[in-house]
C-alpha positions in Angstrom: 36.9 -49.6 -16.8 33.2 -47.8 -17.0 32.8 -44.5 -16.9 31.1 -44.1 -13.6 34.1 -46.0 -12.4 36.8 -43.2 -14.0 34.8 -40.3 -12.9 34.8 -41.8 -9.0 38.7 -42.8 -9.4 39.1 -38.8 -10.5 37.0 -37.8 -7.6 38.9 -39.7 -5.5 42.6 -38.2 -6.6 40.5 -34.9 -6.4 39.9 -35.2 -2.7 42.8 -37.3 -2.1 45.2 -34.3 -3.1 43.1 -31.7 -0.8 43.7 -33.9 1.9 47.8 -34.0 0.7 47.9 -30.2 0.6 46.6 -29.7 4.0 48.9 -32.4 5.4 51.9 -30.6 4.0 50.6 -27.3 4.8 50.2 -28.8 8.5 53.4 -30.0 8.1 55.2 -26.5 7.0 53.7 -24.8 10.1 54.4 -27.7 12.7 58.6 -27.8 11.1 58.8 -23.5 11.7 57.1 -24.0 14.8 60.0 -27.1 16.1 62.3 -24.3 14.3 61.4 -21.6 16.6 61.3 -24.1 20.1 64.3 -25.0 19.4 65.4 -21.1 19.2 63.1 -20.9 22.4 65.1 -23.5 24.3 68.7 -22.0 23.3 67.8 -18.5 23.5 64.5 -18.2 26.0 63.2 -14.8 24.5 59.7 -14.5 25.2 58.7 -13.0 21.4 60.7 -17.0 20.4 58.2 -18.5 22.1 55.3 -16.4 21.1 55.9 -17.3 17.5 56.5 -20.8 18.1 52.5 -20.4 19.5 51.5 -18.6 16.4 53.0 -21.4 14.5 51.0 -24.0 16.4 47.9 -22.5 16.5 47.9 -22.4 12.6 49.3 -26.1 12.6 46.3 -26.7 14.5 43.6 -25.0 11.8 45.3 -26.8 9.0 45.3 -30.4 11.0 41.6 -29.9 11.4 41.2 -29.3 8.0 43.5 -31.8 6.6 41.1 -34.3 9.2 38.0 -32.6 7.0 40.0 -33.8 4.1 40.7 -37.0 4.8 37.5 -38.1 5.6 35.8 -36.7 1.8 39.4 -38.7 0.7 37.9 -41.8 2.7 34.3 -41.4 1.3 35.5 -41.2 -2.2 38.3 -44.5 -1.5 34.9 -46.5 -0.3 32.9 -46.0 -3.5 35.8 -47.2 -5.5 35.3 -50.8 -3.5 38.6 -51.9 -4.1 40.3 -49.4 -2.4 40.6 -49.1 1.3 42.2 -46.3 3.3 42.7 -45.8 7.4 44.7 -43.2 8.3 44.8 -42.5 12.3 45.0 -39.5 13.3 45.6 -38.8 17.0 44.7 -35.1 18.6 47.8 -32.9 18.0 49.1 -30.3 19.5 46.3 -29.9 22.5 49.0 -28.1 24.7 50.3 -24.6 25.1 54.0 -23.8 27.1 53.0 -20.1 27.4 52.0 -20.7 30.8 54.5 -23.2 31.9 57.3 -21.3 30.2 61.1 -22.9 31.2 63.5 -25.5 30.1 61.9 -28.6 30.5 58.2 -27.5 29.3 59.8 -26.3 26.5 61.9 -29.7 25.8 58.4 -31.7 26.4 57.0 -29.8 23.6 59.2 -29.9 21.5 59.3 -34.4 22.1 55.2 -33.5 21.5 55.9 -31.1 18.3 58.4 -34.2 16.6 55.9 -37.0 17.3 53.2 -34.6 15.8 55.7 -34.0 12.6 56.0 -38.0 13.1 51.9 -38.6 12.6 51.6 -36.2 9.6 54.4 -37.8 7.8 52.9 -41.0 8.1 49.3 -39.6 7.2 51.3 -37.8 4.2 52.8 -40.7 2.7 49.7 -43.1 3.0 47.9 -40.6 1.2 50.6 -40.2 -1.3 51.1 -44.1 -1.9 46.7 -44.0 -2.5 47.0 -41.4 -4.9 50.2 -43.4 -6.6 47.8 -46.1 -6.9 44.7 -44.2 -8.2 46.8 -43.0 -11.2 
């Protein structure tokens, strides 16, 4: 193995674990926020649901920048050449219940808030089976 070939592998496990934290940071925001609709759902305080919105909106800056981090991830999987990643990643969490506040919007979100935790999972361990592979 060269040396320009070890120094793109490491570049790659560099960006590849950037992308891995911001996934799981994502992930640790999007679980407190499910946490919280559920409380919302059982207990339908107003200050329940305003967390739950707190917690989204900072699911939301981490999935954009776990996005950021998964395309440097991708750049530095295509100069290795025998390596190829695709990870889909759909637009999460584009909704807010705030305004449509009651039983059912809030059991809708939380059916959107699972199939988000569902996406970053799957993002999470793709990137984790790469970075297996790059050690």
């Amino acid at each position: 193995m060269g040396i320009q070939t070890e120094k793109e592998r490491m570049e790659a496990r560099i960006a590849g674990e950037k992308a891995l934290n911001s996934l799981l940071q994502a992930q640790e925001r999007l679980r407190s926020a499910r946490n919280w609709g559920i409380y919302d759902i059982l207990r339908g305080k107003f200050l329940s649901s305003l967390i739950k919105q707190k917690r989204i909106r900072e699911t939301q800056m981490y999935i954009s920048q776990a996005r950021e981090d998964l395309r440097a991830f991708g750049r530095e999987l295509r100069d290795l050449k025998d390596l190829d990643m695709q990870l889909e990643t759909r637009d999460l969490l584009g909704f807010a219940d705030l305004f449509f506040d009651g039983f059912l919007a809030d059991v809708l979100m939380q059916k959107r808030i699972q199939d988000a935790l569902t996406d970053l999972n799957r993002a999470t361990e793709k990137v984790r089976s790469i970075l297996r592979r790059l050690s």
